[in-house]
The first five atom37 places (N, CA, C, CB, O) and aatype in JSON, in Angstrom:
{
  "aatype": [20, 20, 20, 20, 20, 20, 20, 20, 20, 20, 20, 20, 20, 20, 20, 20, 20, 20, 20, 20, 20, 20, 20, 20, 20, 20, 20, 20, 20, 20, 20, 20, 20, 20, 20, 20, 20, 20, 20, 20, 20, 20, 20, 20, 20, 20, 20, 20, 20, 20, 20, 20, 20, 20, 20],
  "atom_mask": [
    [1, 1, 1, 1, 1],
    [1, 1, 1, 1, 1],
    [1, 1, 1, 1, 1],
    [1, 1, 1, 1, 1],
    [1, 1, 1, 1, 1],
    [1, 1, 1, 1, 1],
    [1, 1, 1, 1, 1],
    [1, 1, 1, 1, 1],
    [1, 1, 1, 1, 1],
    [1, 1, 1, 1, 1],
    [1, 1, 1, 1, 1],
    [1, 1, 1, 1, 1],
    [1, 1, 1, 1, 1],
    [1, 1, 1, 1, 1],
    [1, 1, 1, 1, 1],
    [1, 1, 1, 1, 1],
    [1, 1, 1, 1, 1],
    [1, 1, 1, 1, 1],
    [1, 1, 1, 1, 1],
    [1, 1, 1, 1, 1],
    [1, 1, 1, 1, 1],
    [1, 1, 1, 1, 1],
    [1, 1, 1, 1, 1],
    [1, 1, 1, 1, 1],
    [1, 1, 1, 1, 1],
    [1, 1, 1, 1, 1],
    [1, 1, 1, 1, 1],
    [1, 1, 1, 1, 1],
    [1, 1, 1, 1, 1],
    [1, 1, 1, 1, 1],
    [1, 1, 1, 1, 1],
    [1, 1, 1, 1, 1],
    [1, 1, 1, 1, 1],
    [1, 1, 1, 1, 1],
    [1, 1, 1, 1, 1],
    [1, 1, 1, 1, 1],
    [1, 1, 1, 1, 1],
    [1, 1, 1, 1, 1],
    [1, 1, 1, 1, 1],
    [1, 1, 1, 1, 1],
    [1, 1, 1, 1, 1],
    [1, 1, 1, 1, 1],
    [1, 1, 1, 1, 1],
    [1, 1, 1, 1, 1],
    [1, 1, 1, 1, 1],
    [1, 1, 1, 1, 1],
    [1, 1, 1, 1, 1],
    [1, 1, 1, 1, 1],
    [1, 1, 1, 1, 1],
    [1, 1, 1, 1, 1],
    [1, 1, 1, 1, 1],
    [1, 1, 1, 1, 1],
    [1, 1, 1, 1, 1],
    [1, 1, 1, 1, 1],
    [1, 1, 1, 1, 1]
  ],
  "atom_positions": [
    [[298.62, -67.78, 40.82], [297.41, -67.53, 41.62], [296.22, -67.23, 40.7], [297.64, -66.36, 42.62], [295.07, -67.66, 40.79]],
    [[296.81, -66.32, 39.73], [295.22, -65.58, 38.87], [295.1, -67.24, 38.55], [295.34, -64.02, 36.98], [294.32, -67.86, 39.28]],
    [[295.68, -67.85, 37.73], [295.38, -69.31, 37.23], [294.72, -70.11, 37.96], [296.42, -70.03, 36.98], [293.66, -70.57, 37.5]],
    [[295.06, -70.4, 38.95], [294.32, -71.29, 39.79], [292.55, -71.12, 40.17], [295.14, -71.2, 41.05], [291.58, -71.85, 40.4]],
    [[292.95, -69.31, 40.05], [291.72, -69.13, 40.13], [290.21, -68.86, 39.53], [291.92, -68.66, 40.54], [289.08, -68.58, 39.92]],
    [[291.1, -69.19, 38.09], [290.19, -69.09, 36.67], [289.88, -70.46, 36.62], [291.0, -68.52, 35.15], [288.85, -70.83, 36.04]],
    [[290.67, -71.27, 37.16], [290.26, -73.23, 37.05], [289.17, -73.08, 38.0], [291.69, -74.73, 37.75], [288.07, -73.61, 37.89]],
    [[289.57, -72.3, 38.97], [288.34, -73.09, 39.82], [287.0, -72.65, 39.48], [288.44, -72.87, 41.42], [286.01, -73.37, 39.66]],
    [[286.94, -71.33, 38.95], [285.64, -70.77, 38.95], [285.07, -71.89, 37.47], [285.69, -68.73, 38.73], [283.98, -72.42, 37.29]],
    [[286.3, -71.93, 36.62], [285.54, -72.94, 35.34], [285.26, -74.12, 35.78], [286.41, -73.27, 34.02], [284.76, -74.83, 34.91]],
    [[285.45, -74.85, 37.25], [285.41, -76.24, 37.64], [283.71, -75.93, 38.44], [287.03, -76.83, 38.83], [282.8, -76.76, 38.57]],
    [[283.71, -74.92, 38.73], [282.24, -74.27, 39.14], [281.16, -74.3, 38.74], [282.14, -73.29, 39.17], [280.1, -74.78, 39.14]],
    [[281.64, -73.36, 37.33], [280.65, -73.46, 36.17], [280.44, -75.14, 35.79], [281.31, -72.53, 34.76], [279.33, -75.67, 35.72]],
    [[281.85, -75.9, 35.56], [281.42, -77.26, 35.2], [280.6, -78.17, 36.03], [282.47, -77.93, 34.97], [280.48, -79.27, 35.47]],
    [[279.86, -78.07, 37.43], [279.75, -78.95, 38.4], [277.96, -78.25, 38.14], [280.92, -78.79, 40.05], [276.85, -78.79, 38.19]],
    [[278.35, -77.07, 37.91], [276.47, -76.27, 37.44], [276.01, -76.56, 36.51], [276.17, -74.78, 37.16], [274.78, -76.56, 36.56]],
    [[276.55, -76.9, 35.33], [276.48, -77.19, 34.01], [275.82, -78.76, 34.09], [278.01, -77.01, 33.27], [274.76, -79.12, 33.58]],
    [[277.13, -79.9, 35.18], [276.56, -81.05, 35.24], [275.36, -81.56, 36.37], [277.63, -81.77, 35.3], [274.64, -82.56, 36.41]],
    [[275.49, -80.41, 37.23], [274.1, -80.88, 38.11], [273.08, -80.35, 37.09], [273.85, -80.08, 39.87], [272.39, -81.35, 36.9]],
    [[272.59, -79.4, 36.33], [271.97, -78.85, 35.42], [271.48, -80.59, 34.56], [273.07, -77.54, 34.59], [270.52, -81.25, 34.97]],
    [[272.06, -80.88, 33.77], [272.39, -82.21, 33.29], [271.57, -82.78, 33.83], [273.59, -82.78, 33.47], [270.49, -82.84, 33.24]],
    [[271.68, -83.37, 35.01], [271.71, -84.58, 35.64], [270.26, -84.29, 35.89], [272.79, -84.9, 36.88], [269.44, -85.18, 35.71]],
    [[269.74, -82.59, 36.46], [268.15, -82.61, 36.79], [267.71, -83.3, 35.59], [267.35, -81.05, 36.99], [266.99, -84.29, 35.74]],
    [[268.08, -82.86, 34.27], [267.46, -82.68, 32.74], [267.13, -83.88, 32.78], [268.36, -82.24, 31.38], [265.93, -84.15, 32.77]],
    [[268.21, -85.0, 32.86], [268.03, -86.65, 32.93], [266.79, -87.26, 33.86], [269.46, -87.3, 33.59], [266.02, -88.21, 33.73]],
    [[266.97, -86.34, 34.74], [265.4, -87.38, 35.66], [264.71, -87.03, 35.11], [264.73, -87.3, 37.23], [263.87, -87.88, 34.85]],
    [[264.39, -85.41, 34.36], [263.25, -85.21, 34.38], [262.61, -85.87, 32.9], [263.12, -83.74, 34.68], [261.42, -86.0, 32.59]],
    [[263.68, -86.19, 32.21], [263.32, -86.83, 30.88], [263.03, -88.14, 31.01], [264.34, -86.73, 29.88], [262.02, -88.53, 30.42]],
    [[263.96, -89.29, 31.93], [263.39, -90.45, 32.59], [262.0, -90.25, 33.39], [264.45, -90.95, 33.55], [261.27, -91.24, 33.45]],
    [[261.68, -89.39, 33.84], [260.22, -89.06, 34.8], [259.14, -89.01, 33.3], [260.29, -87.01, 36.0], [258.06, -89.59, 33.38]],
    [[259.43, -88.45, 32.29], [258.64, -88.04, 30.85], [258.32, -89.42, 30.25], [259.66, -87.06, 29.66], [257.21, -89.79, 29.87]],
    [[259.58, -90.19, 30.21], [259.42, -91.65, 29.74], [258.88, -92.43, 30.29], [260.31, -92.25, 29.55], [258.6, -93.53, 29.82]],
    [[258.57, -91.96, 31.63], [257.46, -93.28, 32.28], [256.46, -92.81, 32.33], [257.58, -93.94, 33.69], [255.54, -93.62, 32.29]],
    [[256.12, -91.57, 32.43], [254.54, -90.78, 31.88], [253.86, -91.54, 30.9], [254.69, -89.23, 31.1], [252.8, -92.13, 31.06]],
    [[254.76, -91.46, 29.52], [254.4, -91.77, 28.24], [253.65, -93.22, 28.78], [255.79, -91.84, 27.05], [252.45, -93.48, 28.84]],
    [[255.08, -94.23, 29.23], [254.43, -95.46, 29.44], [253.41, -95.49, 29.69], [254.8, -96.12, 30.16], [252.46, -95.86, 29.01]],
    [[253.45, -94.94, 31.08], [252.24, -95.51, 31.97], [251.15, -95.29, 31.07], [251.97, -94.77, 33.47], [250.37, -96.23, 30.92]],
    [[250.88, -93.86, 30.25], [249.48, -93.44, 29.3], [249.52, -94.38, 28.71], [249.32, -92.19, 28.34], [248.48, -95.03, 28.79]],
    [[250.84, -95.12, 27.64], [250.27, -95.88, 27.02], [249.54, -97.01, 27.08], [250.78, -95.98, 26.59], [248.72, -97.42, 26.26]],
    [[250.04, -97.68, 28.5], [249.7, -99.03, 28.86], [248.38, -98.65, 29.56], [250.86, -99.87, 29.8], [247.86, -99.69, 29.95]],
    [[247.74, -97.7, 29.83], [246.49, -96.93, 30.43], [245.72, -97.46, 28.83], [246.74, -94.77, 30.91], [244.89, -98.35, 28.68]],
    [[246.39, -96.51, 27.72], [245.27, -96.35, 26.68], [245.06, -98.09, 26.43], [245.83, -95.28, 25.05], [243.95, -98.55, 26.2]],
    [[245.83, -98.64, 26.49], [245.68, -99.83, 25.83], [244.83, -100.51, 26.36], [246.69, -100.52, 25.71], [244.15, -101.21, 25.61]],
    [[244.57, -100.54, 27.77], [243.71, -101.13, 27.78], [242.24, -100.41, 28.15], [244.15, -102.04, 28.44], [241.29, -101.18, 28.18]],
    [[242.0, -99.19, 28.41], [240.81, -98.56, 28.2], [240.95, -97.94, 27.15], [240.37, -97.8, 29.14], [240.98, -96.74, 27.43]],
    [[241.05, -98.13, 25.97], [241.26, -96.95, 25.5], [240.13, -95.67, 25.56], [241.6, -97.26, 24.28], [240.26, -94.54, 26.03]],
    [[238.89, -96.37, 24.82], [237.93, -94.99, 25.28], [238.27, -94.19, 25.86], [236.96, -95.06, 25.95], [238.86, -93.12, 25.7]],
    [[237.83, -94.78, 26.66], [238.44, -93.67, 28.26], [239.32, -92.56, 28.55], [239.16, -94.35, 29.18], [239.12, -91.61, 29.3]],
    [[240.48, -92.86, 27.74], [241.68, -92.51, 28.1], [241.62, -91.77, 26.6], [242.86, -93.76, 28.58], [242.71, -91.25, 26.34]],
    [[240.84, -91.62, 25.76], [240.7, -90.9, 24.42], [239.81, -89.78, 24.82], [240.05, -91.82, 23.17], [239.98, -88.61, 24.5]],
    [[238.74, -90.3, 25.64], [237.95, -89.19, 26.03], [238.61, -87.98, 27.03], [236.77, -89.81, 26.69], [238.48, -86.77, 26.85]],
    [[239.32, -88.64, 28.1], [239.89, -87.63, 28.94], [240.68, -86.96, 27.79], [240.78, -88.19, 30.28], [240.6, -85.74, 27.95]],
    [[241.29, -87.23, 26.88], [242.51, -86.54, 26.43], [241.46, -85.62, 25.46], [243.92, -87.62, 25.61], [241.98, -84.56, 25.12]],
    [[240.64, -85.74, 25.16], [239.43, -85.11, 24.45], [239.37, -83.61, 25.63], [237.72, -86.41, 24.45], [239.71, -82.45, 25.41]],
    [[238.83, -84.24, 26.87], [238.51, -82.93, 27.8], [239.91, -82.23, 28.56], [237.38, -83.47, 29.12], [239.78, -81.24, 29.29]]
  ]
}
C-alpha cells in the first residue's frame, strides 16, 4: 500500500512537471513567431521598425 502510494504521488509530480513542459513549449513556439513576424516587419520597413524599437 505505502508503495503504491509513493508511485502515485511521483506519477503526480510527473504529469506537473510535464504539463509545466508542455506550457514552456508554446510559449517558446509563441517567442519564435514573435521574432519572425519582427523580422519579416523589419525587413521590409525597416526604419520604422528601428525607430519604434528606438521608443
Amino acid at each position: 500500500m505505502k508503495k503504491k502510494r509513493g508511485h502515485r504521488r511521483q506519477s503526480l509530480e510527473v504529469s506537473k512537471w510535464v504539463s509545466c513542459a508542455r506550457e514552456r513549449e508554446s510559449a517558446r513556439e509563441k517567442q519564435v513567431l514573435e521574432v519572425k513576424e519582427r523580422m519579416r516587419v523589419a525587413s521590409t520597413e525597416n526604419r520604422s521598425a528601428s525607430e519604434k524599437e528606438k521608443r
